[in-house]
N, C-alpha and C positions, 0 to 999 in steps of 0.2 A: 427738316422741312422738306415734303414732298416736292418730285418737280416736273411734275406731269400731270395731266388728264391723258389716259393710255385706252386708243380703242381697238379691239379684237377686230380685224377684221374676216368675212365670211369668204372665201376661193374656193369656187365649185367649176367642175366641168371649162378649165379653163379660161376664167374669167370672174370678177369680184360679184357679188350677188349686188342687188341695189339697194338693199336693208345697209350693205357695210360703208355707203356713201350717206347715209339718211345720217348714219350712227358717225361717222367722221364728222359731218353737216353740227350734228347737234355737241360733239366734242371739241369742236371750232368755238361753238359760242359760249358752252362751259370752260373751255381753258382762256378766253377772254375774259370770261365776269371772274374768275378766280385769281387772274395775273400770273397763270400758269402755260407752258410750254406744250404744244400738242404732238405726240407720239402714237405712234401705229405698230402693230403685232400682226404678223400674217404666217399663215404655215401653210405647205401647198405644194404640190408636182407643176415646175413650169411658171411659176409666182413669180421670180424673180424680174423678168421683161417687165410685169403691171407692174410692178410696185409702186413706179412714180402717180401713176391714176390716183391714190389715196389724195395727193400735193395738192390736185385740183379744188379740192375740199380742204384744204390747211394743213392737211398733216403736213409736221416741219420735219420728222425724223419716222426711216420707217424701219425695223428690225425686220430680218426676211428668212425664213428656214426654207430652202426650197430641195426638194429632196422628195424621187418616187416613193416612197414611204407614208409619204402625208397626199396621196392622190385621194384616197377614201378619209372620210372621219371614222377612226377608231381613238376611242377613248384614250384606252394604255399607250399609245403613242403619240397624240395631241396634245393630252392634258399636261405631260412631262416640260414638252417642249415651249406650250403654251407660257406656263409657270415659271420657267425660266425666262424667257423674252421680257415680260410683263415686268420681273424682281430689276430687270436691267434700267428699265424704262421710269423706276421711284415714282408711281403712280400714287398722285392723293384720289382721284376716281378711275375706276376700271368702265368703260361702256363695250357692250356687245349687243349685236341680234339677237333677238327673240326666239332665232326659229327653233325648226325641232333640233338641229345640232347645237345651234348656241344656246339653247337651254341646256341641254343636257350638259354642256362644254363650262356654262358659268356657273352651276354648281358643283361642279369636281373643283375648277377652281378658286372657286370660294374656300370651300375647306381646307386646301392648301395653302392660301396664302391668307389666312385667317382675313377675310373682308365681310363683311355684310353686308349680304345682297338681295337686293331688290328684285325679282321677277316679270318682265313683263309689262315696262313700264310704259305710259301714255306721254307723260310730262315730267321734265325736270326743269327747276329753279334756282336761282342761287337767291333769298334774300337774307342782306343782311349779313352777310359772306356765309350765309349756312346754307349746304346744297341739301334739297329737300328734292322726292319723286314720287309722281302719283300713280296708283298701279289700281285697275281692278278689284271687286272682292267679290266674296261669295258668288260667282257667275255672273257677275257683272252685275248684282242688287246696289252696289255702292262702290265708292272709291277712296281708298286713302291714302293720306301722305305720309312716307317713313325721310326719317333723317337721321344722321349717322354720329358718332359721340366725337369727339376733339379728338384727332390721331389717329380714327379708323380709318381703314380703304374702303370708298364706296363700291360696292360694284355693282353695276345698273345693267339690266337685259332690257331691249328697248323695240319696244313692237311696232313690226315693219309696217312701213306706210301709213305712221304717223307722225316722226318727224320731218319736217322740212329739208329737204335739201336745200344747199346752197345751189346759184351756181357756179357750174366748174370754170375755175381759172386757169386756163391754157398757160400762164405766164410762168405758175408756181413750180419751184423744183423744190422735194426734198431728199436730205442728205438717208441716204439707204445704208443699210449698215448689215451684212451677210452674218450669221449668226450660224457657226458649227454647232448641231444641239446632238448630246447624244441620245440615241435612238432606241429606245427599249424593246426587245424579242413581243410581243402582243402574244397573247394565246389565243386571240381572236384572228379572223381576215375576213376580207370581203371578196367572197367567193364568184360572183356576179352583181350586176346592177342591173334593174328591169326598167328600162326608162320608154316613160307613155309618148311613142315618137308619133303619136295622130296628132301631133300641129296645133292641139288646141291651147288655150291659153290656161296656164297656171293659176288656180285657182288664187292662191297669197300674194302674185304679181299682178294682178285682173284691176284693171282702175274700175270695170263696168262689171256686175257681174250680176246674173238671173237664175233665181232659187223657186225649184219648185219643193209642192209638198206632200203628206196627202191628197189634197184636191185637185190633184193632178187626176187621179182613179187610176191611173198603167203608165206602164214605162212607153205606149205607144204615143202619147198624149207629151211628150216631151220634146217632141220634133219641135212643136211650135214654140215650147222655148230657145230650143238651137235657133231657129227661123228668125227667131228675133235677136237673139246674142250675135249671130252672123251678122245684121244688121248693124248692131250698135258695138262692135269690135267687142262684145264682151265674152265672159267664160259664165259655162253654165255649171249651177251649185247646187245642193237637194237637204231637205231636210231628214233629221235620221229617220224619221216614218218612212219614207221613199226610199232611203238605200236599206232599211230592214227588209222592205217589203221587196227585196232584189230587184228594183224600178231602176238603180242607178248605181255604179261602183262607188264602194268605199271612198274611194281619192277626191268624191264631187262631195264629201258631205260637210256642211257648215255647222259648227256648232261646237260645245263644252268637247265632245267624245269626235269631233271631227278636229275641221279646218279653224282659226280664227281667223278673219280675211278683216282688211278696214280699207276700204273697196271706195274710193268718191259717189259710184251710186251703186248700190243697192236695192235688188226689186224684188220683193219675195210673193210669190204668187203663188197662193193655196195653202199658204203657211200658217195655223193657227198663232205662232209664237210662243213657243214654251219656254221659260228660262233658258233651259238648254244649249236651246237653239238664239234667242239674242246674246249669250257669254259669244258663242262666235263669231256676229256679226253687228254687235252695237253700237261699236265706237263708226260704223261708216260713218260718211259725210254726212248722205244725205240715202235716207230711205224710202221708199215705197211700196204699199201695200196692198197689197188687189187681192177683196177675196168676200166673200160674198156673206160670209156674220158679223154683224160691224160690232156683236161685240166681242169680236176677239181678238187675243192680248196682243198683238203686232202692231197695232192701232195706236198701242198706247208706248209705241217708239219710232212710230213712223214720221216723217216729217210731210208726205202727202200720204192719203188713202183712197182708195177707190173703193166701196162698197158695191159691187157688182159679179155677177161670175165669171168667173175668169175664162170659160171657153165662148163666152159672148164679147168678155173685151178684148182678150189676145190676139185676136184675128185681126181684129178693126184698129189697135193700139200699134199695132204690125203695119198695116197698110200705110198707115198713118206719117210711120215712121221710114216707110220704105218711098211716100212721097215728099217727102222731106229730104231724104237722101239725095235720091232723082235730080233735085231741084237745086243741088249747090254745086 
């Protein structure tokens, strides 16, 4: 008999990512509908002081590898120690982040620890004491539910910022448990990190974020998206038309071959909508679309639209918003 829900957590740059609190959040309320004990796995340079932050969010017990070694994610030396922590923890479900390392992180160990795992998921359920999880499909044309057979370990990747956080309970301590893992030679390293120190906001952290597209015509014409993301605290995003056409770096682009972002508001302006590009950004909250063919596909997932040209409304939707500002 299993005796945990065990969650991966994410430690980057000195400190937990906010996916690895969503994903504690949501293994708080699966190890409650299961009658099961909540456990945390963390590997990291400098982890050991956070550890207790996991508590805040229910973790009752946390396993801790903390060791310069685990500064970077590299596979060959993660996935070992991972794998290990997790066999200690007698996990009936495994949950982790979604992002680009903890995908890559839950299917190494999945295969290791024979589980079946789920990618990427939006929602999980217990009915009926059977845990079910809904994940995406074909670029976001549909969505389905997988469930796991009697005895398997589930393991669920859980796309940031869209579970709930709890919140944090100052009161909670858990018991932390230092774990000697041995450390295997990598034939890789991380030679340098290039990190985008202009201040701007992360595009998969962005609660607000404004996408332009094509109809933008040039990378000059993007100011007045900055002009308005400065405004509304948000980060600005590009459809791959715009970063093919070298309108906008790589790192801004939303979409299947970019970002996935699930952003509370969402504005995409000049974006026709091509599959593509809603797999990126369809689960936001709430959408908005400004662009001047009303019949194009954006339309048909936006929750408000603007039929208009966007170098007629941007200005005055700006203004608008900049006396609103003023005014609180």
């Amino acid at each position: 008999m299993a005796e945990s829900v065990c969650i991966v957590a994410e430690f980057r740059d000195g400190g937990f990512r906010r996916v690895s609190f969503e994903v504690a959040s949501e293994g708080r309320r699966l190890a409650d509908s299961l009658g099961l004990k909540l456990y945390g796995v963390v590997v990291g340079s400098g982890v050991g002081d956070k550890a207790q932050e996991l508590a805040k969010y229910g973790v009752e017990k946390v396993f801790v590898a903390d060791n310069p070694a685990f500064e970077h994610y590299i596979a060959e030396t993660y996935v070992p120690a991972v794998a290990e922590m997790v066999r200690q923890c007698d996990p009936a479900v495994v949950l982790l982040p979604a992002s680009m390392n903890g995908k890559d992180l839950s299917a190494r160990l999945a295969a290791r620890l024979e589980a079946g795992l789920a990618q990427d998921c939006v929602e999980i359920a217990v009915q009926d004491g059977k845990l079910r999880a809904k994940r995406p499909l074909f670029g976001g044309k549909c969505l389905g539910w997988y469930e796991w057979s009697d005895g398997e370990v589930a393991m669920i990747s859980c796309r940031p910022k869209v579970m709930s956080c709890l919140e944090p309970d100052d009161s909670k301590q858990a018991e932390v448990v230092n774990v000697d893992v041995e450390i295997p030679d990598a034939r890789s390293r991380v030679v340098s990190v290039d990190l985008d120190t202009s201040g701007k906001i992360e595009l998969t952290e962005a609660d607000i974020i404004v996408s332009g597209g094509r109809g933008m015509k040039g990378p000059e014409n993007f100011a007045m998206l900055e002009e308005l993301a400065s405004l509304l605290g948000a980060a600005v995003g590009a459809s791959r038309a715009a970063v093919d056409a070298g309108w906008r770096p790589h790192s801004d682009q939303v979409g299947q071959t970019g970002k996935v972002v699930t952003p509370s508001l969402y504005i995409a302006v000049g974006i026709s909508g091509a599959i593509q590009h809603l797999a990126g950004m369809g689960s936001s909250k709430y959408i908005v679309a400004v662009n001047k063919d009303p019949d194009a596909p954006i339309f048909s997932k936006a929750d408000y639209g603007v039929v208009e040209d966007l170098f007629k409304f941007i200005p005055v939707f700006t203004e608008e918003v900049r006396k609103l500002k003023s005014a609180e």
